[in-house]
TORPAMI-172871 format. One line per 8 residues: their letters; for each residue x, y, z of C-alpha. Coordinates in steps of 0.5 Angstrom, whole numbers. Layout:
# residues N
A) X Y Z; ...
This chain:
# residues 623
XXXXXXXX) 0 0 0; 3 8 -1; 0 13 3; 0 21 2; 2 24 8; 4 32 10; 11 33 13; 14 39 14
XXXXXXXX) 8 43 11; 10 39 4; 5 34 2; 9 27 1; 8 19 -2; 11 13 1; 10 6 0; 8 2 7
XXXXXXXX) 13 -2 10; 10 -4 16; 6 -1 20; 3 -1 27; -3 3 31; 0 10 32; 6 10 26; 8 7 20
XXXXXXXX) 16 5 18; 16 8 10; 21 8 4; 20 15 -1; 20 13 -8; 28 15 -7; 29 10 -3; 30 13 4
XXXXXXXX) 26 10 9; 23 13 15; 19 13 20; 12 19 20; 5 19 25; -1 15 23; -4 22 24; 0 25 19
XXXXXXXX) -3 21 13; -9 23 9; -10 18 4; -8 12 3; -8 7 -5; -6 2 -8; -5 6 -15; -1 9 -18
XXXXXXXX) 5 8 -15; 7 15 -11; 10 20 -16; 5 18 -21; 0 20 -16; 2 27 -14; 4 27 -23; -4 25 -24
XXXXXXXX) -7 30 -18; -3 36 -20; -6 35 -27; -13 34 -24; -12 40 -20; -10 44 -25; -18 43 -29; -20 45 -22
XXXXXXXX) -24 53 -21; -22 55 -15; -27 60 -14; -32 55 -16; -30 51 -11; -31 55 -6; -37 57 -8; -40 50 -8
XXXXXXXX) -36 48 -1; -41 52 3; -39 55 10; -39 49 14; -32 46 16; -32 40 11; -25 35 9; -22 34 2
XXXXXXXX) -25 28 1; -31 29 3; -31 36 -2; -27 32 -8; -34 27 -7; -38 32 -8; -35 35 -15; -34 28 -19
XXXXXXXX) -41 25 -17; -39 19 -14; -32 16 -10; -26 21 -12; -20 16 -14; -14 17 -10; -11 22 -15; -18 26 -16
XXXXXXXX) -18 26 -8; -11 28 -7; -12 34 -14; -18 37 -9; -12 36 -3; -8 41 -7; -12 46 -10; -14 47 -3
XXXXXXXX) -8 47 0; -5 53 -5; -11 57 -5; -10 60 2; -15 67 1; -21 63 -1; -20 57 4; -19 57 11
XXXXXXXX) -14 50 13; -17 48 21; -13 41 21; -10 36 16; -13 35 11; -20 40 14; -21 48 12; -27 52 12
XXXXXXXX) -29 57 7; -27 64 8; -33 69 9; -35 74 3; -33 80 5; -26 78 7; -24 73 1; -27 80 -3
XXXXXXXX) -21 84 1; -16 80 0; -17 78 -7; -17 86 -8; -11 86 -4; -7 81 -9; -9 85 -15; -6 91 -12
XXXXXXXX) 0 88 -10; 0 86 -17; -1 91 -20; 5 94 -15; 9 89 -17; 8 90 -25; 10 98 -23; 16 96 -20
XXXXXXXX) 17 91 -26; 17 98 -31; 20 103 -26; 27 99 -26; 27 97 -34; 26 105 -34; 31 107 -30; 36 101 -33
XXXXXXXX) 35 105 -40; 37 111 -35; 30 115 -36; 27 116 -29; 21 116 -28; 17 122 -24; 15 118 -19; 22 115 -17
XXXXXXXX) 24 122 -19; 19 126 -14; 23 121 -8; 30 122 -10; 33 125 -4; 29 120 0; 32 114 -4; 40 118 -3
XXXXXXXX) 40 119 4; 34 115 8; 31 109 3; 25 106 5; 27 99 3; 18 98 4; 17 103 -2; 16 100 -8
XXXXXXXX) 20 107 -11; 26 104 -7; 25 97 -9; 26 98 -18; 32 103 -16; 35 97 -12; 33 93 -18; 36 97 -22
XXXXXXXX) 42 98 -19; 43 90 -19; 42 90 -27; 47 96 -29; 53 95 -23; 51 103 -22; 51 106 -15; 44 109 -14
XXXXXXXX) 47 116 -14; 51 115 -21; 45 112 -24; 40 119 -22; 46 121 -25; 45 118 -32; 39 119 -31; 40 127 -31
XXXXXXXX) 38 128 -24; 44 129 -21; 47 135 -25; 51 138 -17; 56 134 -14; 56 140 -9; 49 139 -8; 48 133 -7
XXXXXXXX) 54 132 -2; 51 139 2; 43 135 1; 46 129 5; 47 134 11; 40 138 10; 36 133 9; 38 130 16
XXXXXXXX) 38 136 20; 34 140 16; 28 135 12; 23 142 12; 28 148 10; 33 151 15; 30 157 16; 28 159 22
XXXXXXXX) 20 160 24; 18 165 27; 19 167 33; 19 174 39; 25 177 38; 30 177 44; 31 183 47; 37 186 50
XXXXXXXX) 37 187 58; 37 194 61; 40 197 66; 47 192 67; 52 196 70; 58 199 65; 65 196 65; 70 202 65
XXXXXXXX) 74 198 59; 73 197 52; 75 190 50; 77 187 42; 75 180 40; 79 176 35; 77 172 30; 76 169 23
XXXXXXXX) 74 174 18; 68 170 16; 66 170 25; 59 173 25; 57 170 32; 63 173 36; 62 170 43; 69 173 46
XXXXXXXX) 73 179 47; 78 181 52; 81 188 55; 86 189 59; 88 194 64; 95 197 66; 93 199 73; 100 201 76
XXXXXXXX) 107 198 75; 105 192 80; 97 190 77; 94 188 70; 87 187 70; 85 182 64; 78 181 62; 76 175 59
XXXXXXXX) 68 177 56; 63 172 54; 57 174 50; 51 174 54; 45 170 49; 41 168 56; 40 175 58; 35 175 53
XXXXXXXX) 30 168 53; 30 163 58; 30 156 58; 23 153 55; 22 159 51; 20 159 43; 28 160 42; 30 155 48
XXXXXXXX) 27 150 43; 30 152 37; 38 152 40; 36 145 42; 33 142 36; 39 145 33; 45 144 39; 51 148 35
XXXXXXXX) 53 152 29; 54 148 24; 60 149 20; 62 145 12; 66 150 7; 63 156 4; 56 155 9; 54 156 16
XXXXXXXX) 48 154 20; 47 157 26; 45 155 32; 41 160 34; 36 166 29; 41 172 26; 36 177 30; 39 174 36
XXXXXXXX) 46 174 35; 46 180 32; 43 183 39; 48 178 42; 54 178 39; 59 182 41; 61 186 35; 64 193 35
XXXXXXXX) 62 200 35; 56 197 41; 55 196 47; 54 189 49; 52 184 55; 56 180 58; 60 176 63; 66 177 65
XXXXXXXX) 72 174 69; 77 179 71; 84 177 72; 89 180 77; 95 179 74; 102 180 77; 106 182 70; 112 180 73
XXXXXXXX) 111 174 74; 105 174 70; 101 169 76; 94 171 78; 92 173 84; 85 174 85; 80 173 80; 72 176 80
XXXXXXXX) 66 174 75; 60 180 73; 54 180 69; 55 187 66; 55 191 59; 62 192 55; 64 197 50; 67 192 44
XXXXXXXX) 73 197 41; 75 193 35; 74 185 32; 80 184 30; 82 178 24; 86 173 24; 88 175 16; 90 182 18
XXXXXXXX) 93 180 25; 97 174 24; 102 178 22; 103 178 29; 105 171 30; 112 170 27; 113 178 30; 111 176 37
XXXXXXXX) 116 170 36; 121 174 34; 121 180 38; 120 185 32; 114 190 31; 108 190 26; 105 197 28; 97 195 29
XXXXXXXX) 92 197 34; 91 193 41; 99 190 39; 102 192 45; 95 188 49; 95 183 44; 103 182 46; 101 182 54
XXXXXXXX) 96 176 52; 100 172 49; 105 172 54; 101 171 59; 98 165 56; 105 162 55; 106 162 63; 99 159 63
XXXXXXXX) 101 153 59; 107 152 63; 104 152 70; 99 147 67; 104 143 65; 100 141 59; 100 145 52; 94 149 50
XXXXXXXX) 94 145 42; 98 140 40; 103 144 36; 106 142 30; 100 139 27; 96 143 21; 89 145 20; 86 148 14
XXXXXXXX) 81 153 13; 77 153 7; 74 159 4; 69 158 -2; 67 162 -7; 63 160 -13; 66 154 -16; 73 156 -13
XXXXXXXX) 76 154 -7; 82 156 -4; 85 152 2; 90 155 6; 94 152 12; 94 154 20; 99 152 24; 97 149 31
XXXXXXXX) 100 153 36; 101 160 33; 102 165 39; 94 168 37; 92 161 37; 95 159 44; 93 166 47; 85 165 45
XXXXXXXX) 86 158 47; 89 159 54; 84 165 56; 79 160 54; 81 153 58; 82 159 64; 75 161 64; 72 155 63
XXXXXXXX) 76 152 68; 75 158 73; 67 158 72; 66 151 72; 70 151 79; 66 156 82; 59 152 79; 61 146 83
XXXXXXXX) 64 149 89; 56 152 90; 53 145 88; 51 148 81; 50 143 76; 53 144 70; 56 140 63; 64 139 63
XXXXXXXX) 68 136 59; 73 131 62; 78 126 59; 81 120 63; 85 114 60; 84 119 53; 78 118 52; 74 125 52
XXXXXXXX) 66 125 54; 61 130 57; 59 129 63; 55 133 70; 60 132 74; 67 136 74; 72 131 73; 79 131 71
XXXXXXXX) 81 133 64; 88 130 63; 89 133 57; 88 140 59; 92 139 66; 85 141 70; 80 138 74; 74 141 71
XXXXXXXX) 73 144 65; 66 146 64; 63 149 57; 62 156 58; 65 161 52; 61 159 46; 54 161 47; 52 163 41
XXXXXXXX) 55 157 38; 55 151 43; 47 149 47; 53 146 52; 54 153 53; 47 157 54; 44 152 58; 52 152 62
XXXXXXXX) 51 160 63; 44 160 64; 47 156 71; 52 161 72; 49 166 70; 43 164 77; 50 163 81; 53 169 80
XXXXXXXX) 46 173 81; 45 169 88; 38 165 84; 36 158 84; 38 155 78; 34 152 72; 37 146 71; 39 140 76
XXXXXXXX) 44 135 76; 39 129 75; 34 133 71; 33 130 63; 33 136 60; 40 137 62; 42 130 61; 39 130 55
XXXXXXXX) 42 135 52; 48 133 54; 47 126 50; 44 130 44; 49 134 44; 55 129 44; 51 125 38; 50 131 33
XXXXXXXX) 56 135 35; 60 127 32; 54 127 26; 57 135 25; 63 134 24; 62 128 19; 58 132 15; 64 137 15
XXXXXXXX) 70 132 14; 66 130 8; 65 136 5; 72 138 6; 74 131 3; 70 134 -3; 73 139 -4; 80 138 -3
XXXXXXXX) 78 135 -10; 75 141 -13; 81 144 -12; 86 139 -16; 80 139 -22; 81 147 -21; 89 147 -21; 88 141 -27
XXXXXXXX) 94 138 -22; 97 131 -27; 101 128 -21; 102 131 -13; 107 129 -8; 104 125 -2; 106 122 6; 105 115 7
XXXXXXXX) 101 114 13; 100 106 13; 101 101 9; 97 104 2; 94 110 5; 98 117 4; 96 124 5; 96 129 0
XXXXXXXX) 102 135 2; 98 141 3; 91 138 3; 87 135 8; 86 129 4; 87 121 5; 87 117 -1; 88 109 -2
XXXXXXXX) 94 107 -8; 93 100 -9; 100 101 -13; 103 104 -7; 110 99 -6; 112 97 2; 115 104 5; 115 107 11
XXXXXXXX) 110 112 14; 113 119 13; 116 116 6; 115 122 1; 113 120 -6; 109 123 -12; 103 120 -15; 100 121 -22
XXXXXXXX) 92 123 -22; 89 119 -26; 82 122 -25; 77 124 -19; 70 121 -18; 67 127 -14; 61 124 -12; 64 118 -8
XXXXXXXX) 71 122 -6; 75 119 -9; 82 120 -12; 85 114 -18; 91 116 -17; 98 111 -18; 105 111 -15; 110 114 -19
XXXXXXXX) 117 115 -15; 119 117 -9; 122 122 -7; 128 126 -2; 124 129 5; 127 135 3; 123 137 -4; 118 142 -5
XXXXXXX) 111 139 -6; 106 139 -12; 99 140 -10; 100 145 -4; 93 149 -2; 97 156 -1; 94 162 -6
């Protein structure tokens, strides 16, 4: 005898070797025995043999209407014998039986399965939801089908095309838009940005690396709404100095500035001014919420977007000619020894006598090292500073910035880009620096010793994290470094100085230190700071290569880091040469360009020779 019988959700033959009351021990028409429950089989015949039974019945089941036989199996929970009976007239044969079995098996919408070999008939109006819902879905995948052949041809479709930022940055892999590009990137080998540039809809390469940036932090503009203005605080009493600030020539939110006084031969008086946004909203307000959601001013070559509305920074940053608010830490300074005495914070407005620029005053750097003159305004101050900052650094015993190293400032206009190099620790640098870390360390001394909560920057076995409590920076050399001189730019910073700003006029604080708004924005913070800077190396990255297009560069000089990994001279740009022999890092070697691929940022660069340590660079920044 040969049975059929259900295994696995898949119905099979065998035939009987023996059998007992609960199982039966069975060879396959393969030849493999085994042994199944006697519940698991459905029908047992003598003819055919098994594989002409499944041959015969699938035949049968092919004659079959499903629809007609539901509407012939009434509502009632009925067997597949019991329904193949009914259909031929008379008592089925095993094929017919078992061709009944599989209709109803693979037409799971139209019969509901309530046991083996038993189903029921699925309501009207259901089995007409379903059905409506397979045609849909049908029509949906012919769609996708003529979506991917259309964009294979490198003619996007516009409903393909109405998502393109959507299917770049953030594809929804359940779109039916996301599933043809998909498919379509499979057929033609091509990146999903290459094939919207074949199709025409990538016409910028500048657009879609700076789109990348705006549709995760700004999906619906990056205008501000609309809000009250925040108005300049009145009656704070005026500091009897005028303070300069110093910054790039692009700085439009100025959050420092500094003065000093010759009291006598034996007393300095050095101010260090923070601009004070926080006079003028309070935590919770219209524009709170805008610097929150944003968290910092976001900087990527030849653009900015700033934490906080311009109307605000304009009333807040401290630009020259005005009177601004501010907070203040005024330093007693020995100039002999250049030691600080004694130092006292104020709320308070400050004259701001100049904004001094770095491309006009960094002049001074190799003046001040050199012990020459230049003859610019606020030099002799600017002198006093920075020697007061070395004395700094040497009683922290750690350096401000790591020197020697470079950075790069990028300066777009058009479609031209210039990069000039900036030597870490130059004595501007070094002078901003060292009054800053002062000043935070200062301020976020004084929160704790009160049991103000605060933001502080700590750094332990190298690695650097915010957290609420001061703990040491060993980096800096201090043991608490709080976020305090970059409101404008920095929600680290506004929420800090809306607690100092409470200590210092004897209030309660907004913030506690185990409440989820300080908390959470600090971990905002770190998170979109991190994304900030990506989006910035990428952009950099990008347009390092614009200016090799620019400069129609042939072949440029190179660093080995590692391996076949080398860094462009005068470029902030790393770049993989596969040709690239085994050699030292710090080897100097030229590279021949063989082109530049804008949207994935790559170089295809091959290795020429190497060079002596000494020569002067191919592909250098400077203009």
């Amino acid at each position: 005898m040969n049975v059929l019988y259900e295994e696995d959700g898949e119905f099979k033959v065998g035939a009987v070797l023996s059998q007992s009351p609960a199982s039966l021990q069975i060879e396959s028409p393969h030849g493999r025995r085994s042994k199944i429950k006697a519940a698991h089989v459905l029908l047992g015949f003598e003819r055919p043999s098994g594989q002409e039974l499944l041959a015969e019945a699938h035949r049968f089941a092919d004659t079959l209407d499903t629809d007609f036989l539901w509407q012939c199996c009434g509502e009632a929970e009925f067997g597949f014998r019991d329904l193949a009976r009914e259909y031929v007239g008379r008592e089925p044969s095993a094929p017919e039986a078992a061709g009944v079995l599989l209709k109803l098996h693979a037409a799971p919408m139209y019969f509901y399965r309530r046991g083996r070999g038993h189903y029921q008939a699925a309501p009207e109006a259901t089995l007409k939801l379903a059905l409506a819902g397979l045609e849909k879905k049908k029509r949906l995948q012919e769609m996708i089908v003529a979506w991917t052949g259309a964009l294979a041809r490198f003619d996007c479709p516009p409903e393909v095309a109405a998502l393109r930022d959507e299917l770049l940055y953030a594809p929804d892999r359940a779109k039916p838009e996301t599933k043809a590009l998909e498919q379509a990137c499979r057929e033609t080998g091509l990146s999903a940005p290459r094939l919207f540039e074949r199709c025409g809809l990538l016409p910028d390469t500048q657009a879609y690396h700076v789109n990348r940036f705006l549709h995760e932090f700004f999906p619906n503009g990056a205008r501000f709404p609309s809000h009250p203005a925040a108005p300049a605080p009145e009656g704070l009493p005026q500091a009897d100095v005028e303070a300069f600030s110093l910054d790039d020539a692009g700085t439009t939110e100025i959050d420092d500035a500094f003065s000093i006084t010759r009291v006598n031969d034996d007393e300095w008086r050095v101010g260090i001014h923070i601009a004070a946004p926080t006079l003028g909203f309070t935590p919770g307000s219209p524009l709170d919420a805008m610097a929150r959601e944003r968290l910092a001013t976001a900087y990527l070559p030849g653009r900015k977007y700033t934490m906080l509305p311009e109307d605000t920074i304009e009333t807040f940053s401290l630009d020259h000619g005005s009177h601004q608010p501010a907070v203040s830490l005024y330093l007693t300074v020995s100039p002999h020894d250049l030691s600080v005495r004694r130092s006292e914070s104020r709320i308070e407005q400050v004259r701001i006598a100049a904004n001094l620029r770095h491309t006009e005053y960094d002049a001074l750097n190799a003046a001040f090292e050199n012990g020459s003159r230049v003859g610019l305004r606020f030099e002799d101050a600017l002198g006093d500073l920075w020697r007061l900052a070395g004395a700094l650094e040497q009683r922290r015993g750690k350096p401000s910035v790591s020197t020697g190293q470079v950075d790069f400032t990028f300066r777009v206009e058009g479609d031209r880009v210039t990069i000039l190099p900036r030597r870490r620790g130059a004595p501007l640098d070094k002078l901003v620096s060292e009054l800053m870390i002062l000043a935070n360390a200062s301020w976020g001394a004084f929160l704790a010793e009160r049991g103000v909560a605060a933001i502080y920057r700590a750094q332990t076995s190298g690695k650097v994290r915010l957290t609420v409590h001061p703990e040491r920076h060993e980096g800096l050399g201090i043991g608490g470094y709080a976020w305090l001189t970059s409101p404008l730019r920095r929600y680290v910073d506004l929420v800090n100085q809306w607690q100092l700003i409470a200590a210092l006029s004897a209030r309660r604080a907004p913030f506690a230190r185990n409440s989820e708004s300080l908390l959470g924005a600090m971990r905002a913070f770190e998170l979109t700071a991190a994304r900030y800077d990506e989006h910035q190396r990428t952009l950099e990255s990008y347009w390092c290569l614009r200016w090799l297009q620019q400069e129609a560069l042939q072949d440029a000089t190179a660093l080995v880091v590692r391996e076949n990994l080398v860094r462009f001279e005068g470029l902030p740009l790393l770049q993989r040469v596969p040709s690239l022999p085994e050699l030292e890092a710090g080897t100097r070697v030229r590279l021949v360009i063989d082109g530049l691929d804008l949207i994935e940022r790559q170089v295809a660069c091959r290795y020429r020779e190497t060079l002596d340590p000494g020569g002067p660079p191919k592909a250098t920044g400077i203009e």
